[in-house]
KELUMLUM-375975 format. One record per residue (C-alpha): x, y, z; residue number from 1. Coordinates in nm, 4 decimals, always signed. Layout:
% residues N
+----------+----------+----------+-----+
!       xx !       yy !       zz !  nr !
+----------+----------+----------+-----+
!        X !        Y !        Z ! NUM !
...
+----------+----------+----------+-----+
***
This chain:
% residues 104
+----------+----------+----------+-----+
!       xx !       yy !       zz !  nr !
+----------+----------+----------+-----+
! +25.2902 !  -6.0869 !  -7.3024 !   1 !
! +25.5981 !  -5.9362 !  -7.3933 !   2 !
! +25.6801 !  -5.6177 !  -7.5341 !   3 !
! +25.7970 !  -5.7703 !  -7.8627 !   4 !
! +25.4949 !  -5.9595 !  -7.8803 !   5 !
! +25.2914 !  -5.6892 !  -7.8539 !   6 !
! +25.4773 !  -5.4770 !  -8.1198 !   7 !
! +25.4490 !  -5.6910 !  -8.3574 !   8 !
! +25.1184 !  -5.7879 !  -8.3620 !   9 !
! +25.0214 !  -5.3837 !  -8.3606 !  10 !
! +25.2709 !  -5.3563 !  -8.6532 !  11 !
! +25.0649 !  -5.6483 !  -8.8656 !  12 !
! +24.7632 !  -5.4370 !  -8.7639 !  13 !
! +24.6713 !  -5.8465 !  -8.6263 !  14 !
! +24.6834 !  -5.7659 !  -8.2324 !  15 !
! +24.4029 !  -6.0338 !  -8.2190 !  16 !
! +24.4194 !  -5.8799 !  -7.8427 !  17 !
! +24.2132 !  -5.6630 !  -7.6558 !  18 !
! +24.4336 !  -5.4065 !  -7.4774 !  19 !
! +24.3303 !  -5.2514 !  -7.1702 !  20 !
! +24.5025 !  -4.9896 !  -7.0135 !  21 !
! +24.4254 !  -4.9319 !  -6.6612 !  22 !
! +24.6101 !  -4.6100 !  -6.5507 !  23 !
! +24.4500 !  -4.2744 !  -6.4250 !  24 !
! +24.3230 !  -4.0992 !  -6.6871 !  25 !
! +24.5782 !  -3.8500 !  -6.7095 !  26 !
! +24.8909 !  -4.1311 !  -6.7559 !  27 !
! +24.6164 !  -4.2308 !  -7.0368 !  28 !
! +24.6056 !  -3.9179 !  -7.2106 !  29 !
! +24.9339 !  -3.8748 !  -7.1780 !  30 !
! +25.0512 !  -4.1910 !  -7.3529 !  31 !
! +24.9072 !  -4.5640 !  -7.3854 !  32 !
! +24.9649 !  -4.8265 !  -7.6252 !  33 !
! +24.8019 !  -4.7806 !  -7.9738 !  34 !
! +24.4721 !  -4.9293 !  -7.9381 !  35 !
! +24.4334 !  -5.0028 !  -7.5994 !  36 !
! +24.0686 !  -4.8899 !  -7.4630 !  37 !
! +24.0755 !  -4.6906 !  -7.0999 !  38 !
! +23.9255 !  -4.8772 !  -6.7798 !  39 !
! +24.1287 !  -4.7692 !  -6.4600 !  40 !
! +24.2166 !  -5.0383 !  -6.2631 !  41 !
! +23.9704 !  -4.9115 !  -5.9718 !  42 !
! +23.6771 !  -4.9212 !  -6.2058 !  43 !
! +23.7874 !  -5.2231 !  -6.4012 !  44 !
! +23.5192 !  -5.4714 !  -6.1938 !  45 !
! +23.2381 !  -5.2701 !  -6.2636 !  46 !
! +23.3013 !  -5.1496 !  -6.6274 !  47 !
! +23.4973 !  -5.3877 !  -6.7890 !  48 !
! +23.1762 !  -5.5398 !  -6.9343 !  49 !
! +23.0593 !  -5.2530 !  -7.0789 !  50 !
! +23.4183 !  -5.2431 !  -7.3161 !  51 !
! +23.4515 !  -5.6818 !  -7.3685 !  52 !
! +23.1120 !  -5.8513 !  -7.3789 !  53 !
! +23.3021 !  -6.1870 !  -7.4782 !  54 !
! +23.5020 !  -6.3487 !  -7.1938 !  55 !
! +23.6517 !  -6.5374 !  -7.4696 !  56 !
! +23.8641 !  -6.2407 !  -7.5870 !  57 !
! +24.1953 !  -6.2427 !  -7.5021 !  58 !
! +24.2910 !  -5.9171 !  -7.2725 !  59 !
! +24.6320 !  -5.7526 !  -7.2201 !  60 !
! +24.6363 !  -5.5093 !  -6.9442 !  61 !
! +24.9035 !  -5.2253 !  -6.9086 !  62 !
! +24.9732 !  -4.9796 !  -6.6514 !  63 !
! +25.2930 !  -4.7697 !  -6.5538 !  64 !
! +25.5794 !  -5.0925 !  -6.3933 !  65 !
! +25.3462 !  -5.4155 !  -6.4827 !  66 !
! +25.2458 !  -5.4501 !  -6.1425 !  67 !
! +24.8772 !  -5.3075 !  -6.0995 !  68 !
! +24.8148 !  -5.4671 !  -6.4683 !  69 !
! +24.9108 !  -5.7798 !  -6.3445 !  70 !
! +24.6665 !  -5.7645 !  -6.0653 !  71 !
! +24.4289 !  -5.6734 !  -6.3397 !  72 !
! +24.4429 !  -5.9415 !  -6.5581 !  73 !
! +24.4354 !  -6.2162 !  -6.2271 !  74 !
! +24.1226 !  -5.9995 !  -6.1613 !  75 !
! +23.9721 !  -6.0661 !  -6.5005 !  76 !
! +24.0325 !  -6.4428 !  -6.5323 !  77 !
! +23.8694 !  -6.4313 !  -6.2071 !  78 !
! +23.6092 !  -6.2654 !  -6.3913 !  79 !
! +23.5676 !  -6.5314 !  -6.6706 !  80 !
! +23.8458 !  -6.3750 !  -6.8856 !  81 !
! +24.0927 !  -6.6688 !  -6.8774 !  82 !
! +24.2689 !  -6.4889 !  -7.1472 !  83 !
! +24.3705 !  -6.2389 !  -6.9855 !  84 !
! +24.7577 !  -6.1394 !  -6.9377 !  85 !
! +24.9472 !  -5.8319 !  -6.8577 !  86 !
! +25.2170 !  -5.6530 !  -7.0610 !  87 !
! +25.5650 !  -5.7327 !  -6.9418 !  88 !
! +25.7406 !  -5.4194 !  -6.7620 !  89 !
! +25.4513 !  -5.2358 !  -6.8441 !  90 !
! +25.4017 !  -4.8988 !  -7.0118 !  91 !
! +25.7520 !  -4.7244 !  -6.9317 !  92 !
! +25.9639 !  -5.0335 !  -7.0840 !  93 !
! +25.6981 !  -5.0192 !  -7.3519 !  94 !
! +25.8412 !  -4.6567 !  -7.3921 !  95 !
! +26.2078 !  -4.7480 !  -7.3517 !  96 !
! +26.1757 !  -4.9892 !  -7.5707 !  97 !
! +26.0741 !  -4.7257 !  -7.8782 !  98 !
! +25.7493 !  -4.8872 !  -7.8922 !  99 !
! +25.4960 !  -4.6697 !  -8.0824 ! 100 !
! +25.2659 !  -4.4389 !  -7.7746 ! 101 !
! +24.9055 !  -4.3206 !  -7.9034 ! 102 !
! +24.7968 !  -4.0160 !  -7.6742 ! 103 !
! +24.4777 !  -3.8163 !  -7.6565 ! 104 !
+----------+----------+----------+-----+
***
C-alpha cells in the first residue's frame, strides 16, 4: 500500500486496515504509524492470532526499509490473511514523507 494511501485513510479516521508493525520493540516505541498494533516480525507466526482473529481483515505490515514487512505480509497470506500487504518504503519514507508517527 502506499504511503499516500495509508495517510489518507488515517486522516478520514477510515483506515478500514489493520496495521501491524513488526519492528523491535524499541524502533516501536520510538515511532510507528498511528494505530498500528506491535507483533515483531520474529513472533509474528505465533502471536499474530492473538491481535487479528479474522483472516478476512485486511493487514498492512511496516517495518524500518519495507523489506522484513514485506516478508511479513507473504507470511500472513500464507497464514490465511490474503489481505495482507506491506507499506511501501516502509517506516523511514513514512517519516520523510511528514506522515504523522505515534510513539509510546
Amino acid at each position: 500500500m502506499s504511503i499516500a494511501d495509508l495517510r489518507r485513510r488515517i486522516e478520514r479516521r477510515a483506515a478500514g486496515v489493520a496495521i501491524v508493525a513488526v519492528r523491535e520493540a524499541d524502533a516501536f516505541a520510538k515511532g510507528h504509524v498511528p494505530g498500528a498494533i506491535h507483533i515483531p516480525r520474529g513472533q509474528l507466526e505465533l502471536l499474530v492470532d492473538r491481535h487479528l482473529a479474522d483472516p478476512a481483515t485486511r493487514v498492512l505490515t511496516h517495518c524500518e526499509f519495507g523489506k522484513i514487512s514485506t516478508l511479513a505480509a507473504a507470511t500472513l497470506r500464507q497464514m490465511g490473511f490474503a489481505r495482507a500487504v506491506a507499506l511501501d518504503g516502509g517506516f523511514r519514507d513514512w517519516v520523510a514523507a511528514g506522515a504523522p508517527v505515534e510513539t509510546y
